[in-house]
N, C-alpha and C positions, 0 to 999 in steps of 0.2 A: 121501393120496388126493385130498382138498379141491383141494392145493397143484400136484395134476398137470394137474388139470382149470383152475384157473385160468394158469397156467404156457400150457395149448392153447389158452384161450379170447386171453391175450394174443398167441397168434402167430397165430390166424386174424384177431386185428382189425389188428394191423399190414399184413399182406399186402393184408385186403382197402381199407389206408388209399394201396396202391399202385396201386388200382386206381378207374376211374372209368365209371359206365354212362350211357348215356341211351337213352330211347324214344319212337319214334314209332307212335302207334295207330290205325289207320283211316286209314293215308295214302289216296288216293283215285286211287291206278296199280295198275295190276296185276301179282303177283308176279314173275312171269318176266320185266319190262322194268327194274325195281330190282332184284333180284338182278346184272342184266350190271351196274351199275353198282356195287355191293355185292362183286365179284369182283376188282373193280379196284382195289379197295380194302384188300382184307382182305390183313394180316402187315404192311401199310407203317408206315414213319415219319408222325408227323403232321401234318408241314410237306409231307412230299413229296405227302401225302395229300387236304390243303386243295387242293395245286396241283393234280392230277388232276381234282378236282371243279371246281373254277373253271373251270380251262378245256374242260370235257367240254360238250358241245353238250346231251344230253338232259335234258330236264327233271326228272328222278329226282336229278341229281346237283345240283339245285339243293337238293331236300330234306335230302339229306344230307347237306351242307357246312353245315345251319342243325344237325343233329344231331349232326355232329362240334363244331364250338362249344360243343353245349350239353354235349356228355359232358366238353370241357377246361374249359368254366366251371364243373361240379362236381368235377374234381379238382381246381380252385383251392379250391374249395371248403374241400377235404378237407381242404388241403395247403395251408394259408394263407403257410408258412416256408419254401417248396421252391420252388426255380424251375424253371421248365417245361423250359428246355435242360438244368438238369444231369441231370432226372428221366430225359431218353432216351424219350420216350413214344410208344406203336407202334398201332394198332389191333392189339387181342388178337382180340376175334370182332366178327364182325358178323352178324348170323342176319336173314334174312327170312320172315314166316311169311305166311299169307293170312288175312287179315282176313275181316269178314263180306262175304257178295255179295248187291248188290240185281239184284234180276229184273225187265227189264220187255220188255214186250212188243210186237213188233214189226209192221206187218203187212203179208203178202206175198200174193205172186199166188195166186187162184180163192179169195177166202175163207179162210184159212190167217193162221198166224201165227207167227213164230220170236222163240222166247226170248234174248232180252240180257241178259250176265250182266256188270253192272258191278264189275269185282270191287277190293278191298282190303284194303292191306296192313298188317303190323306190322314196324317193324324196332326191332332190339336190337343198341347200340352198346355193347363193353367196351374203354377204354384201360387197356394195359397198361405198368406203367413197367420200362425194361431197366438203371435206375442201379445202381453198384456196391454202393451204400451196403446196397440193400435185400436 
């Protein structure tokens, strides 16, 4: 019984040794503007993926192109003996969520005033490797 649970715990640490995350908390865009950026991105290769962002004009894909780095800087991590081409490395997911929003206050005509909602965001980057081996 011991032997079945250890036997599971070795195949979820391998798999998750396939896989690499990074996070971005409080970026300071708003969901819906990263997400378009975020869409273009998700399923690709990671080479094809860096290129998309480099050369994407919006500012969001500047963020993401420092967060794609930092999820393949901790798959080197992981995977000190593995090289990155034979790995096949793909974005798995990429999630945007909404951060906290600051409120402030605007003010408009006859006395009145309209609420601004600064809002931001969290992203969650998973690469996923597609090598034979694994």
């Amino acid at each position: 019984m011991g032997n079945r649970k250890r036997q599971a715990a070795q195949a979820a640490k391998e798999a998750k040794k396939s896989q690499a995350f990074a996070k971005l908390n409080n970026c300071p865009t708003s969901p819906r503007k990263m997400r378009l950026v975020a869409d273009q991105v998700r399923g690709e290769d990671v080479n094809k993926a860096l290129a998309i962002l480099r050369f994407s004009p919006k500012e969001a894909s500047r963020r993401l192109e420092k967060l794609l780095l930092s999820a393949l800087a901790n798959w080197q991590a992981k995977n000190e003996e593995a090289d990155i081409e034979q790995a096949a490395l793909y974005v798995k997911e990429i999630r945007v969520d909404g951060g906290n929003m600051l409120k402030r206050l605007r003010p408009a005509p006859q006395g009145r005033a309209h609420r601004i909602r600064k809002r931001s965001n969290h992203v969650t980057l998973v690469l996923g490797s597609n090598s034979i081996e694994s």
